[in-house]
N, C-alpha and C positions, 0 to 999 in steps of 0.2 A: 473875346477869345476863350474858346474853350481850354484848357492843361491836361497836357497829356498827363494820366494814373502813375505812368512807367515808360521810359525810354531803356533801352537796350537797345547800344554800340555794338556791333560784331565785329568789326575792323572793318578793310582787310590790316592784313600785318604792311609796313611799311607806308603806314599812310596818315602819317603823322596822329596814330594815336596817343602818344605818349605825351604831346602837345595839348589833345584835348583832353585826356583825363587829367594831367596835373596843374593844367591851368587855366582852364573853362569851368569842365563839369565839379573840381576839385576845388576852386576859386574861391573863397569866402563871400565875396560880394556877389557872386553868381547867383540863377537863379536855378541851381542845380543841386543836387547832394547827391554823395557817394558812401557806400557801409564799408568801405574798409579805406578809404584813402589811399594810400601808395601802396597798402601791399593787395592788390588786386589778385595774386596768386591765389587766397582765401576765395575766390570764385570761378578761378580753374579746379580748385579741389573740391567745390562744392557742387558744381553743376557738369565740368568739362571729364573729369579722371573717373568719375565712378563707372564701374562693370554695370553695360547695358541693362542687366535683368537685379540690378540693386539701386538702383536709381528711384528715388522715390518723390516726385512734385510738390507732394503736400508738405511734408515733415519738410522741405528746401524753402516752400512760400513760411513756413510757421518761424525758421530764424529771421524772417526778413520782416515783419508783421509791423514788428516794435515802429523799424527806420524807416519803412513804408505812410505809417500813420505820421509819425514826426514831420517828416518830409512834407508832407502834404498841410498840415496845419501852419505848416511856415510859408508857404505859398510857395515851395520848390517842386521841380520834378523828380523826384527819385532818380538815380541814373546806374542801368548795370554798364562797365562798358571794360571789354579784354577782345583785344584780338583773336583772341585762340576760341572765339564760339566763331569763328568761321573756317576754323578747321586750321590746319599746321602746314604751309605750301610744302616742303621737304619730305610731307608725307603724302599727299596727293590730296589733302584733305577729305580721307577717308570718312570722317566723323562729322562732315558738317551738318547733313541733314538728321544726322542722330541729336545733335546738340542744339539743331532749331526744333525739334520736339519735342526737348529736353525747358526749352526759351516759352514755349508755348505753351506746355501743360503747367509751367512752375508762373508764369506770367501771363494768361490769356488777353488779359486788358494792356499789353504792351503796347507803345509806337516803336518802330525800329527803327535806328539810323543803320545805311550800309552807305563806307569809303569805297571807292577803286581807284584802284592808279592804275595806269597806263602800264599794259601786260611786259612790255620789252625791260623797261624801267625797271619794275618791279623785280620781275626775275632777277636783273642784275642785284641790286639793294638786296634780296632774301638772298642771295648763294654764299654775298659776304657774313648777312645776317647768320646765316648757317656754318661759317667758320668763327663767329666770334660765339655761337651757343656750343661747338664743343667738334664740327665735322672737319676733317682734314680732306674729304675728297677733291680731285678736281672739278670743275667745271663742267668737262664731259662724264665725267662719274656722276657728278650729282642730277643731272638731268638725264640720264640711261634709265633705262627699265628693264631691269635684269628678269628672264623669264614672267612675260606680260601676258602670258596665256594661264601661270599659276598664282601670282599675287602672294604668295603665303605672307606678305608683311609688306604693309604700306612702302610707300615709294611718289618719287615727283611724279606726275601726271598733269600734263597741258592744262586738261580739264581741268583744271581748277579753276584757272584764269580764263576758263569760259563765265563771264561774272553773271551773263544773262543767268544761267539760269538757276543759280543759288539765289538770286534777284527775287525770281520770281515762283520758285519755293517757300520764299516768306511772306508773297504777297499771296497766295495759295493761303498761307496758314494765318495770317492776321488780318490780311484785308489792302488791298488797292492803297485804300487810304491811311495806311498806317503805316507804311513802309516806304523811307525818302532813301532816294540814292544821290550824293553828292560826290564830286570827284577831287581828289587827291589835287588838283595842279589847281582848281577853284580856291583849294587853300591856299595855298603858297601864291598865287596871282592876288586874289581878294580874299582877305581871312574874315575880312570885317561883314563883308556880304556873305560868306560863306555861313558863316556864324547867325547872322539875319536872317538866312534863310531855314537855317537848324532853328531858332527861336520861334519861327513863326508856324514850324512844323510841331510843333510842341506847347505850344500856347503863351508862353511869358515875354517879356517885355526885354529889349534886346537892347546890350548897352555896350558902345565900343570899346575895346583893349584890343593890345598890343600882345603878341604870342613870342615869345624869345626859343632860338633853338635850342631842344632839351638832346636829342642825341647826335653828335659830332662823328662824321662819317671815316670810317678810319683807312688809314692810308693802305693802298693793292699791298706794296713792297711788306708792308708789316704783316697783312691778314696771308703773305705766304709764310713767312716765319710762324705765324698762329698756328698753320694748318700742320707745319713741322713737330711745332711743340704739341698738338693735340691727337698725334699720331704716334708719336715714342711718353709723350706723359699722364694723357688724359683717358681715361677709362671711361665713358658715357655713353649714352642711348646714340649719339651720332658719330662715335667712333670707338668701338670695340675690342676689347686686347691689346692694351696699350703695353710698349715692350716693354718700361718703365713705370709702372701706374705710381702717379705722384697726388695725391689731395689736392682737388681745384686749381689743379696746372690751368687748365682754360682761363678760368674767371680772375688767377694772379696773374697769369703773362699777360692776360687781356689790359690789364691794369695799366700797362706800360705803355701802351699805344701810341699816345698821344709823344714822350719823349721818343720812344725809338723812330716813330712815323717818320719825324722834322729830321733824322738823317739823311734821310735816303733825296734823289734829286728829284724836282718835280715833272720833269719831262720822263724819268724812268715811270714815275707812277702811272703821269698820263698815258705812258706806252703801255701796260698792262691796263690798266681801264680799255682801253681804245681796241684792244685785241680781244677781252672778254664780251666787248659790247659786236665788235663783228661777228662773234662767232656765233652771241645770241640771236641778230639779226639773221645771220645767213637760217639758223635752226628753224624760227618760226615766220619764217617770213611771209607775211598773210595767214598767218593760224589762224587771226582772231577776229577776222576783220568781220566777218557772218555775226560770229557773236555781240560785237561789239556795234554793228547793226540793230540787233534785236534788245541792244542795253538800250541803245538811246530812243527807240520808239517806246519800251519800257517807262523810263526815266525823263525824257523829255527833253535833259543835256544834249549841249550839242559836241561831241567825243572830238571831232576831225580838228576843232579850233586849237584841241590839246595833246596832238599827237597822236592818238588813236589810230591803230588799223580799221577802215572803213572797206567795202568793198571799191570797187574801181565803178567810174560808171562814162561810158560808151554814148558817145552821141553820134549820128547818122544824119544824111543829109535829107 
């Protein structure tokens, strides 16, 4: 087996990367390394934040030279892996193909891993997601696109979770053969295969473990209380003008979750899940199902076994 030089993980966001960066690619006994460990932020600031025309490939590849070379003398693969190079779903992911050209000039010799999860799913998981990072909007707020003819400032946009064809703007930019798409419910069904299959896309020897849940999904009744507090306390990029700006109101009240959660009754909960998930449903009902067509001729998965929108297909006598 050949080793892959470099893998780079793009996400998507909610697709249990937090599981593979801190206990695969992060693993001691793995046959991975990683240059900053848990604070991964160090590569949103280095590759994902910089103003387009100050972004520079070379001086990005010359910090990394050192753990590149280390890496690779130990028989590991280097691994980049954050979410946020596939763009930020709350903002429509404006920036993704900025940041796979960003992935390509600073890494050419890259293999890419790309997650998806199941568009309806996802949505739901990101909108909580985006109440516990700091947004108070609702549901309908957060999926609206206020004046879509001027744009002046990111926004949700469908397309994002058209996955095709970010898919296949990396297979454009590194090669067919250098770009594996695996799906979010293959992990959570078979992690050990899922995992085999990551290994063998990458060249090293694949050894089973067990994945323990690293983020704990927080209760509907709380993440409205959240959106309360982030809207009179929390002053940030997803909620602005707070009537009270209080110092990481968001990330202290967030703290409390798990206690305030366990009050509340779990049929109230289930009733707000179940009402957020209708309503996703009724919005995109068949949005994606073209797309999610052209993933799996792409990708080779078979999407419908895991819930996918698929087109309908019609048989005649």
């Amino acid at each position: 087996m050949t080793r892959a030089p470099v893998l780079v993980h793009i996400g998507y966001h909610k697709t249990a990367t937090s599981s593979l960066q801190q206990q695969l690619f992060s693993a001691p006994d793995a046959p991975f390394a990683t240059p900053h460990g848990d604070r991964k932020y160090i590569l949103s600031n280095r590759i994902v934040l910089p103003q387009p025309m100050t972004y520079d490939p070379g001086e990005t590849r010359k910090m990394y030279e050192s753990f590149l070379r280390k890496s690779q003398d130990n028989g590991q693969v280097p691994v980049f892996s954050h979410e946020r190079f596939s763009g930020y779903p709350a903002s429509g992911g404006f920036d993704s193909t900025i940041i796979a050209d960003r992935l390509q000039r600073t890494f050419p010799d890259a293999y890419i891993l790309v997650v998806f999860r199941e568009q309806l799913s996802s949505i739901l998981s990101m909108y909580s997601q985006y109440i516990t990072d700091g947004g108070h909007g609702s549901l309908k707020t957060y999926l609206s696109e206020p004046e879509p003819n001027l744009r002046r400032a990111p926004m949700f946009s469908e397309e994002f979770y058209r996955y095709h064809r970010l898919f296949k703007f990396y297979q454009d930019k590194f090669g067919k053969d250098r770009v594996l798409g695996l799906a979010y419910e293959q992990f959570i069904s078979e992690s050990d295969s899922f995992v085999e299959t990551l290994c063998n896309f990458v060249g090293v020897e694949h050894k089973k473990r067990e994945f323990e849940v690293t983020n704990e999904k927080r209760s509907e009744c709380f993440q409205i209380l959240q959106r309360f507090v982030n809207f009179t306390l929390s002053d940030n990029q997803l909620s602005k003008g707070a009537l009270l700006p209080f110092p990481n109101a968001t990330r202290r009240f967030g703290k409390l979750s798990r206690p305030i959660g366990r009050i509340f009754p779990s049929k109230l909960d289930q009733m707000l899940k179940d009402r957020l998930v209708g309503r996703i449903q009724s919005r995109f009902d068949g949005a994606f199902a073209e797309s999610n067509a052209e993933l799996q001729s792409l990708t080779g998965l078979d999407l419908g076994q895991f819930g996918y929108q698929l087109p309908s297909t019609t048989s005649t006598d």
